[in-house]
N, C-alpha and C positions, 0 to 999 in steps of 0.2 A: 475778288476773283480775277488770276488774269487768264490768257487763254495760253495754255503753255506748248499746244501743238507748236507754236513757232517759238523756238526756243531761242529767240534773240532777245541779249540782253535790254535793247533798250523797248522792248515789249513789258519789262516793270517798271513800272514809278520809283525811282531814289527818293521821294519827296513823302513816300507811303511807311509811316512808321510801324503798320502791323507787317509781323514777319510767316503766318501763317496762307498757304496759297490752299482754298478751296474748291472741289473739283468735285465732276462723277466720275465714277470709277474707268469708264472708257478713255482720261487722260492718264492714267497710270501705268507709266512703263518705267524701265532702265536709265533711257536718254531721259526723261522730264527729271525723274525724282534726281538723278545727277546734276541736270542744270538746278535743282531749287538747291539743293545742298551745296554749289560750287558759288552761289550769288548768297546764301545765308538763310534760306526760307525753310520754313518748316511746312511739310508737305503735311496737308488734313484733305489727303485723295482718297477718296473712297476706297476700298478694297474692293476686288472682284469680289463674286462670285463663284467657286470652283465646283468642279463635278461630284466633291463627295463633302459632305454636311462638313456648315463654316462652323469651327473653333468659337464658343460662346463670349472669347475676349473680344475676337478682331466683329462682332456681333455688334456687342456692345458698343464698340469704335465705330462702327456704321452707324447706329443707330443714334450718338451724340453728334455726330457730323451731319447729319440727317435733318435734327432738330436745327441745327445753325444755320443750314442752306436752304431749309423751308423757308427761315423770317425772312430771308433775303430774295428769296426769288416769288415771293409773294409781292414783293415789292416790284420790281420788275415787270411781272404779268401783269399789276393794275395799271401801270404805266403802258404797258403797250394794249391792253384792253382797250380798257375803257378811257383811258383819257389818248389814246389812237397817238405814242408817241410814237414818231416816222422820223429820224435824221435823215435829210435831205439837204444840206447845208453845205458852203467852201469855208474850208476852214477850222482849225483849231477853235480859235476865239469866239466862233457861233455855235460851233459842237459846244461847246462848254457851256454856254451862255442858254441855251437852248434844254439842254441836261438839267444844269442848275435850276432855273425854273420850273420844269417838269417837277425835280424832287421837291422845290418849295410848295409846288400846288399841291401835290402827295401828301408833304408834312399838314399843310391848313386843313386837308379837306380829313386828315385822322384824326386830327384836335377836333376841329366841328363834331366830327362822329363821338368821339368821347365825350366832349361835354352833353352834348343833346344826350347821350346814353346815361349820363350823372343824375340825370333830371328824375 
């Protein structure tokens, strides 16, 4: 996900080989979906909501985008929960290093959870 409010190119990663940009629907306008189409992304933006009942395709299109950004921002919330991630750091190199870790203690502590649940 990047945040597409600031539509400056070098706000995405060239090094990120998915081309799909995930949002809620309140990043969805004119200017965004233009920049994801002009850089190559394929926009998975939520759709509004509109004042007279949604069309059961663009439904369905919410509700598969829905499922993808749940796994992810599940992830997220336990991160800033419970293991209380705060970046307060100078620097690239410690933002990342700091991340990194975070998501490796994330990964150990779902494997633990899964094995002990195998039992």
């Amino acid at each position: 996900m990047i945040d597409t409010t600031n539509t400056d190119p070098g706000n995405t990663d060239p090094g990120n080989t998915g081309s799909g940009v995930w949002a809620d629907g309140a990043y969805r306008s004119k200017a965004n979906e233009a920049f994801l189409s002009r850089h190559g992304l394929t926009s998975q933006i939520h759709r509004r909501k509109p004042t007279k009942p949604m069309p059961a395709h663009i439904k369905r299109g919410n509700a598969t985008r829905s499922k993808v950004r749940a796994a992810i921002e599940h992830v997220f919330a336990q991160q800033k929960g419970a293991m209380a991630l705060d970046i307060r750091v100078i620097g690239l190199v410690r933002t990342r290093a700091k991340i990194g870790l975070a998501n490796l203690t994330y990964t150990m502590r779902r494997l633990l959870w899964h094995e002990r649940r195998a039992r």
